[in-house]
C-alpha positions as CSV (number, residue, x, y, z in Angstrom):
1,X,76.1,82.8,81.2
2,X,74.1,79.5,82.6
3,X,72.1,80.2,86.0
4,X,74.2,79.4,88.9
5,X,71.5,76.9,90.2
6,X,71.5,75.2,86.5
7,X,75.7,75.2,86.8
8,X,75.4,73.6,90.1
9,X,72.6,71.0,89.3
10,X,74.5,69.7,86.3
11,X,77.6,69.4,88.5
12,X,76.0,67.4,90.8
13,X,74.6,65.0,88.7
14,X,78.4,64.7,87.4
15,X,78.9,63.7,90.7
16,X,76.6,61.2,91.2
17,X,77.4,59.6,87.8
18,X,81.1,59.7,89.0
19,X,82.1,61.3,86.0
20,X,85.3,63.4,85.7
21,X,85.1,67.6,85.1
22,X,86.6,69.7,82.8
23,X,87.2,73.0,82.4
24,X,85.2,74.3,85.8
25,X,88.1,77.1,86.2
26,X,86.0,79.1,84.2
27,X,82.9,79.0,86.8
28,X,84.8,81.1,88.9
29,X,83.9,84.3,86.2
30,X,79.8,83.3,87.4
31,X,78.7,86.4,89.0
32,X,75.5,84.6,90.2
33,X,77.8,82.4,92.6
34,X,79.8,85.2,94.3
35,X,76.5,86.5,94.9
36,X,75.5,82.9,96.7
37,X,78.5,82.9,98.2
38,X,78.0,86.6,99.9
39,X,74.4,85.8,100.8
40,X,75.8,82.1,102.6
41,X,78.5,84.1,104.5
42,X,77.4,87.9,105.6
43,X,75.6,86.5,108.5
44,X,78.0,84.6,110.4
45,X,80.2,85.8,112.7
46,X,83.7,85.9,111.4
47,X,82.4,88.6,108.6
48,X,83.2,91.0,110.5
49,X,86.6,89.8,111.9
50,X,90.1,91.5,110.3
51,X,92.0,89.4,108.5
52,X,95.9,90.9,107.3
53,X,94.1,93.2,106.0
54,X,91.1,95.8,107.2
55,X,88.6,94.4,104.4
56,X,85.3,92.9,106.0
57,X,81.9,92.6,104.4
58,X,81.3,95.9,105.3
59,X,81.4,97.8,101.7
60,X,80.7,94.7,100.0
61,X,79.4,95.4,96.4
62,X,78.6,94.1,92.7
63,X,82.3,96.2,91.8
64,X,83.8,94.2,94.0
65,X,82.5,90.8,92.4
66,X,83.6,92.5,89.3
67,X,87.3,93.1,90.2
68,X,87.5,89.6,92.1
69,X,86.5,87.9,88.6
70,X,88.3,90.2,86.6
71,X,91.7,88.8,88.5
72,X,90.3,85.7,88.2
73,X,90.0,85.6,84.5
74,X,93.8,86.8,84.1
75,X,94.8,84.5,86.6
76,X,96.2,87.2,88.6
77,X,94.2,86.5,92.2
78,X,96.4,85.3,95.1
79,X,95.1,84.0,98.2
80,X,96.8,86.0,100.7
81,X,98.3,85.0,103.8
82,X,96.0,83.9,106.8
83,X,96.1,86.1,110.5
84,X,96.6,83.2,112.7
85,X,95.0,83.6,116.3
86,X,95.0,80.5,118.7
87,X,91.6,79.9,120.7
88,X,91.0,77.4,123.6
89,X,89.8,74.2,122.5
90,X,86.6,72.8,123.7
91,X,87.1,71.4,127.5
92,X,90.3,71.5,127.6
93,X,93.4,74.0,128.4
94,X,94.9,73.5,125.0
95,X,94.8,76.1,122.1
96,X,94.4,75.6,118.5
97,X,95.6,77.6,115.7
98,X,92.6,79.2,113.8
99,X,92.9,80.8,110.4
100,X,91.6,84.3,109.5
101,X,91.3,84.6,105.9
102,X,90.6,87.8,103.9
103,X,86.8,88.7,103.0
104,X,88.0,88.8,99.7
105,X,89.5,85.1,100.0
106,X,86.1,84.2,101.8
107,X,84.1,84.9,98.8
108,X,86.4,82.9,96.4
109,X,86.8,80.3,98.4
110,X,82.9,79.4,99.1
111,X,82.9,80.2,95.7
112,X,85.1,76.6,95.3
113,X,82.9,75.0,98.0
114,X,79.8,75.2,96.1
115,X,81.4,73.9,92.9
116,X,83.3,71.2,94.8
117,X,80.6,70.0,97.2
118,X,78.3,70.1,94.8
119,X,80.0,67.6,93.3
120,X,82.3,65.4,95.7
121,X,79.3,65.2,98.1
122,X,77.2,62.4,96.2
123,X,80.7,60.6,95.9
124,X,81.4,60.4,99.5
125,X,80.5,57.5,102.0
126,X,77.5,57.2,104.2
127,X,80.2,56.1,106.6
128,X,81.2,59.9,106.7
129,X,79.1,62.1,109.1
130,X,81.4,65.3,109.7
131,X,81.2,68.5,107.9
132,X,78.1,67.3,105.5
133,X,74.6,68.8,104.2
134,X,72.3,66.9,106.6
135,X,74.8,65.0,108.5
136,X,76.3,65.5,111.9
137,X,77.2,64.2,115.2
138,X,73.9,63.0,116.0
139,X,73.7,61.2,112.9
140,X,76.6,59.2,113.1
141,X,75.7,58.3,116.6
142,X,71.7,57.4,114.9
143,X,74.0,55.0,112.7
144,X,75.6,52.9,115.4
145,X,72.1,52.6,117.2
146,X,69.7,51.8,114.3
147,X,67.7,49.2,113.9
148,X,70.0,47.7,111.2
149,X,73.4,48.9,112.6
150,X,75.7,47.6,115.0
151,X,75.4,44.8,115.9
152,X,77.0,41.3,118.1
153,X,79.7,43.8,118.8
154,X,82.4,42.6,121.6
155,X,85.5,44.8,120.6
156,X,85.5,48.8,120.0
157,X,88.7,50.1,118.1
158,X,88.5,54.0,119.1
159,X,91.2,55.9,116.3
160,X,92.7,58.9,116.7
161,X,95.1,60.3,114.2
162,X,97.7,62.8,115.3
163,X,97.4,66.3,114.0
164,X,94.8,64.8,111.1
165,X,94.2,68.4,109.2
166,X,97.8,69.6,110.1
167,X,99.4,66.7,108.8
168,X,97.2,67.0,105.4
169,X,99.8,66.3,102.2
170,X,99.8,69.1,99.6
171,X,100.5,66.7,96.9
172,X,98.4,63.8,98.0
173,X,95.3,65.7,98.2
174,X,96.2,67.9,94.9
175,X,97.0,64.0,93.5
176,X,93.2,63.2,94.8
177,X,91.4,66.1,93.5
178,X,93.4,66.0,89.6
179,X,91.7,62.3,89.9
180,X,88.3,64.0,89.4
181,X,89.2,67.7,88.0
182,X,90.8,68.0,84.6
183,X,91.5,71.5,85.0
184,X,95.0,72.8,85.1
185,X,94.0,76.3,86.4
186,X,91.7,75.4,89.1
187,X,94.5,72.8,90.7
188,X,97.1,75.5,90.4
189,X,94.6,78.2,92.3
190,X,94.4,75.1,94.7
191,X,97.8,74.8,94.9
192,X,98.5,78.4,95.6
193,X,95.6,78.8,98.9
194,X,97.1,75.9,100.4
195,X,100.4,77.2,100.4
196,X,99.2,80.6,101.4
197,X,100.9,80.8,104.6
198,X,99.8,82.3,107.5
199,X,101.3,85.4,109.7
200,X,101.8,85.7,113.2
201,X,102.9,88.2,115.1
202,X,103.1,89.8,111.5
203,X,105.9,87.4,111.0
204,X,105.5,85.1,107.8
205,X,105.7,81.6,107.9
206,X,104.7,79.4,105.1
207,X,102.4,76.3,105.1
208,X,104.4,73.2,104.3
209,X,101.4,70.8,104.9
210,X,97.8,71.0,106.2
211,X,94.2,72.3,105.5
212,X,94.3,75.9,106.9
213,X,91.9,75.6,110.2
214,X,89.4,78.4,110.1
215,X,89.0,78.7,106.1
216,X,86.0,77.7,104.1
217,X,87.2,75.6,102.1
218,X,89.0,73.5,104.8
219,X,86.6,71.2,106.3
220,X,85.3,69.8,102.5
221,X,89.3,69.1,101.3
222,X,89.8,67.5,104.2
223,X,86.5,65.1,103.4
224,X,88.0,64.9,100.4
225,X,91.6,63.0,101.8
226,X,89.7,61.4,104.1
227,X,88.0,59.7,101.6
228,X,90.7,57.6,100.8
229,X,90.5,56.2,104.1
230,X,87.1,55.4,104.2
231,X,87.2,53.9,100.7
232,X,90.3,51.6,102.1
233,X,87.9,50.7,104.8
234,X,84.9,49.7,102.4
235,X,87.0,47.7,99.9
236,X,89.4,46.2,101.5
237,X,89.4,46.0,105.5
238,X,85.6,45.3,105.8
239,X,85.2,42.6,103.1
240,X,88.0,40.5,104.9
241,X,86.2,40.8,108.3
242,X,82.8,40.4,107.7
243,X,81.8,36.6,106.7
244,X,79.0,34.1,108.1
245,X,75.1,34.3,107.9
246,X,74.4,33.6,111.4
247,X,76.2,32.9,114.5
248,X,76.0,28.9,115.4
249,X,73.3,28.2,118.2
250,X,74.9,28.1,121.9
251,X,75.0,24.2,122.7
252,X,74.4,24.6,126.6
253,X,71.5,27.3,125.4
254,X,69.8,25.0,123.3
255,X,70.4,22.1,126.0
256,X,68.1,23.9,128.8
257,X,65.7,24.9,126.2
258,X,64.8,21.8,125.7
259,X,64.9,20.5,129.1
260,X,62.4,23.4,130.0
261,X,59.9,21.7,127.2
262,X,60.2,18.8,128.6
263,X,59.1,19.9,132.0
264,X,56.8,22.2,130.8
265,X,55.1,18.6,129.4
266,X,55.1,17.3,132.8
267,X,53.7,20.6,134.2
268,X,56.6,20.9,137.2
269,X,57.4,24.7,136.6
270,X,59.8,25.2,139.8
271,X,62.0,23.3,137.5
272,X,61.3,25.4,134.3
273,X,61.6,28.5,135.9
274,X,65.4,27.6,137.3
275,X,65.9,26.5,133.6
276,X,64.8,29.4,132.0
277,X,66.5,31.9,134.7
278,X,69.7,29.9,134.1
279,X,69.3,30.2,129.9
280,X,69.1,34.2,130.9
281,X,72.8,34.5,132.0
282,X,74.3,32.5,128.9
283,X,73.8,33.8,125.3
284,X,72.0,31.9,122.7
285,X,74.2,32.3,119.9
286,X,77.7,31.1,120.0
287,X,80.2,34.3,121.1
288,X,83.2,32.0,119.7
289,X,81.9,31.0,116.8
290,X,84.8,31.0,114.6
291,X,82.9,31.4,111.1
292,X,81.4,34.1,112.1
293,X,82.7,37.7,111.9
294,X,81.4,41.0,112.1
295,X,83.2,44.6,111.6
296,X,81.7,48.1,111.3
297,X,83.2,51.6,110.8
298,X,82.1,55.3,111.5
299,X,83.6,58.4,111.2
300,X,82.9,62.0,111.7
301,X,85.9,64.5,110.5
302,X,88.8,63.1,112.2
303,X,87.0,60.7,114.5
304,X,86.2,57.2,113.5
305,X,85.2,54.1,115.6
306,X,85.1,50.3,114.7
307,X,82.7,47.7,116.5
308,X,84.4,44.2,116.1
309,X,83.1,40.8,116.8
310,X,85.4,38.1,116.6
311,X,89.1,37.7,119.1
312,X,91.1,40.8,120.6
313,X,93.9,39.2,118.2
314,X,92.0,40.2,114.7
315,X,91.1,43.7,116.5
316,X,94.8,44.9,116.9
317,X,95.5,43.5,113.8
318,X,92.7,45.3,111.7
319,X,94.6,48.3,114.2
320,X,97.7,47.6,112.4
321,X,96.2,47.2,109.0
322,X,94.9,50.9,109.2
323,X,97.8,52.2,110.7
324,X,100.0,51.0,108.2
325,X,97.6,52.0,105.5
326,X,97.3,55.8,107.0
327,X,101.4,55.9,106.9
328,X,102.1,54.7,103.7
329,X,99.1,56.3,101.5
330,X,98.0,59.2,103.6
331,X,101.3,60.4,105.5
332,X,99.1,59.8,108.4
333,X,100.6,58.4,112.1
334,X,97.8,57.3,114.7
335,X,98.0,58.5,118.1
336,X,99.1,55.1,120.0
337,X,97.8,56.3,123.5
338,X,94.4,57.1,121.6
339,X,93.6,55.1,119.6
340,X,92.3,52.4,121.8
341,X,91.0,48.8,121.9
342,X,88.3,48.3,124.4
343,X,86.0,45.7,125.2
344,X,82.2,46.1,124.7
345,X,80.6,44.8,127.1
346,X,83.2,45.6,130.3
347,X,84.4,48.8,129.2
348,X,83.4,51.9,127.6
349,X,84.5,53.9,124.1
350,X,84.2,57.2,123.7
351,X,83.3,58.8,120.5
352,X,82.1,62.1,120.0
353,X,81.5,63.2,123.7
354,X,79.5,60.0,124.7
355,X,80.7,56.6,126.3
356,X,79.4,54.0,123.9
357,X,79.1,50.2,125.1
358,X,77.4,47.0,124.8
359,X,74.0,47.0,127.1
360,X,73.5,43.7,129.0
361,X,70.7,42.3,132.0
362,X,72.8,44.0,134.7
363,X,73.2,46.9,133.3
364,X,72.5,49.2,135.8
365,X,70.1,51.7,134.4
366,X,67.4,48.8,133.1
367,X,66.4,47.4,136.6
368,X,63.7,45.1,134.7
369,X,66.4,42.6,133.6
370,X,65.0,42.3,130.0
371,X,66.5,40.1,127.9
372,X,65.8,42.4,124.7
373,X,68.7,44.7,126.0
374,X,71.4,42.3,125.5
375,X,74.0,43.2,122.4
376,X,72.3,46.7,121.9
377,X,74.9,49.5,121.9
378,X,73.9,52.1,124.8
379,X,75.2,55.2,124.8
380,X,76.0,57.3,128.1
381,X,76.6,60.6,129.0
382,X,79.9,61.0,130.8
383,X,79.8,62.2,134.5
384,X,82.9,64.1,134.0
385,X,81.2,66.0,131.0
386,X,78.0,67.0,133.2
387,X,80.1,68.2,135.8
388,X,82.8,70.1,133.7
389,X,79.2,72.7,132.5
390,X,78.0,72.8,136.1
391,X,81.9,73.6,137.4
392,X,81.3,77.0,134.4
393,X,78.1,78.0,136.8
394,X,79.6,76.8,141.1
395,X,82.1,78.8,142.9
396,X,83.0,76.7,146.1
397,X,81.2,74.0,144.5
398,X,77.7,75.7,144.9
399,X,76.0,77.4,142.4
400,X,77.1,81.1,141.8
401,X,76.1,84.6,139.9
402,X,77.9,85.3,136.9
403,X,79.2,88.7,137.1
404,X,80.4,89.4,133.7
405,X,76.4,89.0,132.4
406,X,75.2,91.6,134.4
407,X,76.0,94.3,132.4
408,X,73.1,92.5,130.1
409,X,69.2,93.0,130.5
410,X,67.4,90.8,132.1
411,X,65.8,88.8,128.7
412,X,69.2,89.0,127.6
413,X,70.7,87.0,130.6
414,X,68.1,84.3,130.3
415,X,68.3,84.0,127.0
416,X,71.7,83.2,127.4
417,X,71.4,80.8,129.9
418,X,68.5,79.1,127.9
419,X,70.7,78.8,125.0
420,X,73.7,77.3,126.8
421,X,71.5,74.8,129.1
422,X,69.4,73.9,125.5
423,X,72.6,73.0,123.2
424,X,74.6,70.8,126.1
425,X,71.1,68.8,127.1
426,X,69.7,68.4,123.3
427,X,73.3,66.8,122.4
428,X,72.9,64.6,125.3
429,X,69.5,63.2,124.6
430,X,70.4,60.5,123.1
431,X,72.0,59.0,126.7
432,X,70.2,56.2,128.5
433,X,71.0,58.9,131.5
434,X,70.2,61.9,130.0
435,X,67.7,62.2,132.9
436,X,70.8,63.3,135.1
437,X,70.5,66.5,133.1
438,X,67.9,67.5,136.0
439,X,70.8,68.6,138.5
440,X,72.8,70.5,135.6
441,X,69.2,72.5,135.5
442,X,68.8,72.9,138.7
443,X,72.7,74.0,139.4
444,X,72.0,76.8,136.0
445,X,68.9,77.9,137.3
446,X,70.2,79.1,141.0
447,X,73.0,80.3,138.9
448,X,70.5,82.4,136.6
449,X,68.7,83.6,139.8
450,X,71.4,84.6,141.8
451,X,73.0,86.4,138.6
452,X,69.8,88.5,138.1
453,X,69.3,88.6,142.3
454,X,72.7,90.3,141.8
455,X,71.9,92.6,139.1
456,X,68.9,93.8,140.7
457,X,70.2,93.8,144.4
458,X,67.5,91.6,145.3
459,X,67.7,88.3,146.7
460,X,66.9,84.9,144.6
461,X,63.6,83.8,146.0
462,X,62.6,87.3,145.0
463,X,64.0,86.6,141.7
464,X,62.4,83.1,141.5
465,X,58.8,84.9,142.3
466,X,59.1,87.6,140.2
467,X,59.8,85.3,136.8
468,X,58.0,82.1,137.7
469,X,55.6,81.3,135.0
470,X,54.3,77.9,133.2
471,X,55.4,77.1,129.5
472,X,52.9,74.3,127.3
473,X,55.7,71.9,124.8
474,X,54.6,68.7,123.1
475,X,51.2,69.1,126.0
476,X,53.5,68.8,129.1
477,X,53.3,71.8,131.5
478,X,56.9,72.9,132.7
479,X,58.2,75.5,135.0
480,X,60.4,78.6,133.7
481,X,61.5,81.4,134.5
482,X,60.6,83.8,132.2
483,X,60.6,87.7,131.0
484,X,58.9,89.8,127.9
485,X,60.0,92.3,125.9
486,X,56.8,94.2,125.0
487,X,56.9,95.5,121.3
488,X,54.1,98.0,119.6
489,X,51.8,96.0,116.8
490,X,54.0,93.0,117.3
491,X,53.7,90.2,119.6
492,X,56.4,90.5,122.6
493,X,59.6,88.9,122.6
494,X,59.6,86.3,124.9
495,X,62.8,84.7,127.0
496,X,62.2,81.6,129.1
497,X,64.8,79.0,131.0
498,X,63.4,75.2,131.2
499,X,60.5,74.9,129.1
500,X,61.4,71.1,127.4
501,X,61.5,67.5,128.7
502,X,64.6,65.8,129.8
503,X,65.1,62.5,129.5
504,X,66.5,59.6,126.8
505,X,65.8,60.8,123.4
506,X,65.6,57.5,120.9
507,X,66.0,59.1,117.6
508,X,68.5,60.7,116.6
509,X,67.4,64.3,114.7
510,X,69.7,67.2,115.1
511,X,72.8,67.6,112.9
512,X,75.3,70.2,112.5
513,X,74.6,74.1,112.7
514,X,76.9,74.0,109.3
515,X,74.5,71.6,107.4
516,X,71.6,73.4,105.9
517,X,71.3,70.6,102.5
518,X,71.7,71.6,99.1
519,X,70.1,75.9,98.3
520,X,71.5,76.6,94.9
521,X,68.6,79.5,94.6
522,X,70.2,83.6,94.4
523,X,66.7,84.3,95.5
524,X,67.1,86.3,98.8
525,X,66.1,90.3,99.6
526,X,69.5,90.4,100.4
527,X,70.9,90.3,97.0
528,X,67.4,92.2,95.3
529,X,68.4,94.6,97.7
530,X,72.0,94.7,96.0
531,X,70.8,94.5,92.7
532,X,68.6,97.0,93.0
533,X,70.8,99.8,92.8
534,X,69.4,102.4,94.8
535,X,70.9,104.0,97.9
536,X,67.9,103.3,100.7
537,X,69.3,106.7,102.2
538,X,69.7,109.2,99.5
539,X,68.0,107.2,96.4
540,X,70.6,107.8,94.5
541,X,71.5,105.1,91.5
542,X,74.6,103.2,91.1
543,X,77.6,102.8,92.9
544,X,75.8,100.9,95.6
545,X,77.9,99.2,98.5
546,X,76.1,97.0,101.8
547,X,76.8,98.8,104.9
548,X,77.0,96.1,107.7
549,X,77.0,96.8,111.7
550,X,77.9,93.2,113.7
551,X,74.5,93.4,116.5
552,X,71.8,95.2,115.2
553,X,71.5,95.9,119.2
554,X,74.4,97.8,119.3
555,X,72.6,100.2,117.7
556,X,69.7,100.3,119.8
557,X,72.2,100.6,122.6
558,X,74.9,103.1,121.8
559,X,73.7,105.7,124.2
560,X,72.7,108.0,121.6
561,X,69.5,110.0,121.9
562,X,69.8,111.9,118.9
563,X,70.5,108.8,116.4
564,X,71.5,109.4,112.8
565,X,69.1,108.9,110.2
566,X,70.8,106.0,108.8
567,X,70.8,104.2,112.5
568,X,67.1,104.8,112.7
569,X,66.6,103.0,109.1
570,X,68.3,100.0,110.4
571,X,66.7,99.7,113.9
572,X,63.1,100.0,111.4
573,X,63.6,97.8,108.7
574,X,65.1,95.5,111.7
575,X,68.3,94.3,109.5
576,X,71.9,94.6,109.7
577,X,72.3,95.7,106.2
578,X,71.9,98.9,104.8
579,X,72.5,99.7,100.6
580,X,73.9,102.9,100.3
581,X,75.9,104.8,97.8
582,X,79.7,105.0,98.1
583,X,79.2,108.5,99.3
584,X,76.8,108.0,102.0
585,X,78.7,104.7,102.5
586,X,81.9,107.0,103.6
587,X,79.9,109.4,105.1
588,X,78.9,106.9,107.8
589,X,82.1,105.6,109.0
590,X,83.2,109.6,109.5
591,X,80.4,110.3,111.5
592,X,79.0,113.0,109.1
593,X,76.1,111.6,107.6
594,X,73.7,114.2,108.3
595,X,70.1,113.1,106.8
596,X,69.2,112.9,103.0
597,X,71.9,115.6,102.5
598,X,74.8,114.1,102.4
599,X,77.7,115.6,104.1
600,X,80.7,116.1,102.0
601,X,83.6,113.9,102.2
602,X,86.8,113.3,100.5
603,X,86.5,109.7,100.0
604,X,89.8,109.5,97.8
């Protein structure tokens, strides 16, 4: 059997060269990938979560890989049915339906990613930013502002399509994917996890249409239909919009430039300064300029955003195009009270999170009325997403403790209160305002002192003395707060709030937590540790399973004193994992585990 990275690499290239596949059912029976696949997913968080059934990483194992691909081979596996939960969605009261698949159906199902990214990814657009290796919000946002983006843009088209991965057609994108994939048995495996179902309040109900939210496999298939869209937009609706070299030279501009020469000769510059402070308010390019035209298009996941130059009356109908378009070759409808046409310069768009517009000499952040600014996109954070994170930290509309984080230690607490403060500024860097950030601090900080003030039964100015300190980044000296976890041999741990500068970021450098590029390699201690076969408790050979624990601080802080062998290990060797036989394995989860001996147990 060919080495998974080797498999991968040649599918890849496959991709680049656009070149159909055949026969990659059979990939599925490649041990090396479900080995990939365990060592890409054991860490995250939803490894641990129930799905229908009790399986979870915990227990997983090379048998396990063995029966999955023995299934596989006979084409007897079935997806099973998905434990639906609804969770609240991001800033706002609504809940969404998330998917909880198997850990069995996990493993399979990255399985597919790898093969499937590995090759749809060189295929897809550079106009696609959502759900990628290397590509996220940032990104997208990077493309509008770069030096060669968007530009002479008077018109913003902000689209919105009504329940996008619910409204996914089974048969459109199984149509799509048999385009590329000549394999009978892969599209019928496809066929069968998309119309999985789902249960909810152990009720079935099947799955009719859609990309089931929460799977692995989701966010790439839905690339995948979306493609289709963003090939429409490259082929056909750009072409047609996009014509002329240069925008014709403003008459009236060109008139007072040349009457500023001409008393620049005569050397009567109260004249020439009127002219040239008058050739300020008008553009030198012709706005109107009917042979010129100008259309660009972004999108990340369901989100996408057109800059137009040219009349209102070609923007709704390049609106109409699209819509008509997504209805009759996606089964797609556009949300008419989102998707919105808005005009650069006297309005504002908003795409992912930030208000984007056109920047002009009154704008009223650049007070030095450059002329440079003009027609460059500026993005902004909103005020009503800066004061939606400080409303999570006031109570009467002053900042408050947070009770609920008490029960934490004090590096705990500001770690989590760096962490929170760090992810909302970084994403709002890019903001010409982003030096509003300063009161969010501020508000978090009280918020941090008064929670530790309230853990301590101290007051915060106490607090505030107590944890001052200075932090050095990039050669700038801030003020944290900060506390030490002191550790024997190793340097301490060390949790700080503040510590980083604040203010408009130009480039655009952070991407998605999800994209971490191409790693074909089974090379991790992980897996050698798997491989190995030998319990790390009783050395015994064979029959080894991974014992998994979700916080490796739940161990530390269980309120045992007398902590089982097998705890003490973990805490040691610092890991979540432990290889262990079957027997020591079931001897865990029963409590009996009682050293190098292991306790007898009817396991079944």
């Amino acid at each position: 059997m060919q080495k998974a990275e080797k498999v991968l690499d040649i599918i890849s290239d496959r991709g680049k060269r656009k070149l159909p596949l055949y026969r990659i059912y059979r990939l599925l029976y490649n041990k090396e990938l479900f080995l990939i696949a365990y060592r890409n997913l054991y860490a995250n968080k939803g490894a641990m979560t129930k799905g229908m059934t009790n399986e979870t990483v915990d227990g997983m194992s090379i048998s396990k890989i063995d029966r999955i691909i023995d299934q596989l081979k006979r084409e007897t596996y079935r997806f099973a049915p998905v434990r639906r939960e609804y969770i609240k969605k991001k800033g706002s009261k609504k809940q969404r339906p998330l998917g909880l698949p198997t850990w069995s159906d996990k493993l399979v199902q990255e399985v597919i990613r790898l093969i499937m990214e590995a090759y749809f990814e060189p295929q897809f657009s550079n106009t696609s930013h959502g759900f990628r290796s290397n590509r996220g919000c940032h990104t997208a946002l990077g493309a509008i502002r770069a030096k060669d983006g968007w530009k002479s843009v008077k018109w913003f088209v902000e689209g919105d399509i009504r329940d996008c991965f619910g409204s996914i057609d089974h048969d459109i994108l199984l149509g799509t994917l048999a385009e590329k994939i000549k394999d009978n048995r892969l599209l019928r495996l496809m066929r069968q996890f998309l119309a999985c179902g789902y249960l909810e309040d152990w009720k079935y109900n099947a799955t009719l249409s859609g990309c089931p939210q929460g799977s692995i496999l989701s966010p790439l298939l839905s690339n995948v239909y979306m493609d289709r869209f963003d090939q429409f937009m490259e082929k056909q609706i750009l072409p047609a919009y996009n014509h002329g070299g240069k925008r014709a030279e403003n008459k009236t501009y060109r008139a007072l430039r040349n009457q500023m020469r001409k008393y620049m000769r005569h050397q009567d510059w109260e004249t020439v300064k009127q002219l040239n402070k008058q050739s300020q308010s008008i553009p030198s390019k012709d706005t109107n300029d009917p042979a010129f035209r100008r259309l660009y298009y972004i999108r990340y996941a369901d989100d996408w955003l057109l800059g137009f130059s040219g009349p209102k009356q070609e923007a709704i109908k390049v609106k109409e195009e699209i819509k008509a378009f997504l209805t009759a070759e996606l089964k797609l409808a556009l949300s008419e009270e989102k998707t919105l046409i808005t005009h650069a310069k006297t309005e504002k768009a908003r795409f992912l999170g930030y208000d984007i517009h056109v920047l002009h000499e009154d704008t009223k952040h650049d007070q030095r009325g450059q002329r440079s600014i003009n027609g460059s996109i500026g993005f902004r954070m909103p005020d009503e997403k800066m004061k939606d994170k400080a409303r999570e930290y006031k109570k009467g509309g002053k900042p408050t403790h947070r009770k609920e984080r008490t029960i934490h230690s004090d590096f705990d607490i500001i770690a989590q209160y760096q962490s929170e403060f760090r992810g909302f500024a970084q994403y709002y860097l890019l903001a010409y305002n982003a030096h509003q950030l300063h009161n969010l601090k501020q508000t978090m900080e009280w918020s941090l002192a008064r929670t530790l003030a309230n853990k301590f039964k101290t007051t915060p100015n106490k607090i505030f003395k107590k944890y001052k300190s200075t932090r050095e980044t990039d050669g700038q000296s801030y003020k944290v707060l900060q506390t030490e976890v002191k550790r024997e041999g190793k340097k301490p741990l060390v949790a700080y709030f503040g510590g980083f500068k604040l203010g408009y970021k130009k480039n655009a450098d952070i991407v998605d937590a999800m994209s971490t590029g191409k790693v074909f390699s089974i090379k991790s201690q992980l897996i050698d540790r798997l491989l190995n076969e030998t319990c790390e408790l009783c050395e015994a050979k064979g029959n080894i399973e991974m014992h998994h624990v979700k916080k490796l601080k739940d161990l530390e802080n269980n309120g045992r004193k007398d902590k089982p062998e097998w705890m003490k290990r973990m805490i040691a060797m610092r890991r979540k994992t432990l290889a262990v036989c079957h027997q020591c394995h079931a001897s865990i989860h029963s409590g009996k585990y009682d050293g190098k001996k292991v306790a007898k147990v009817d396991v079944g």
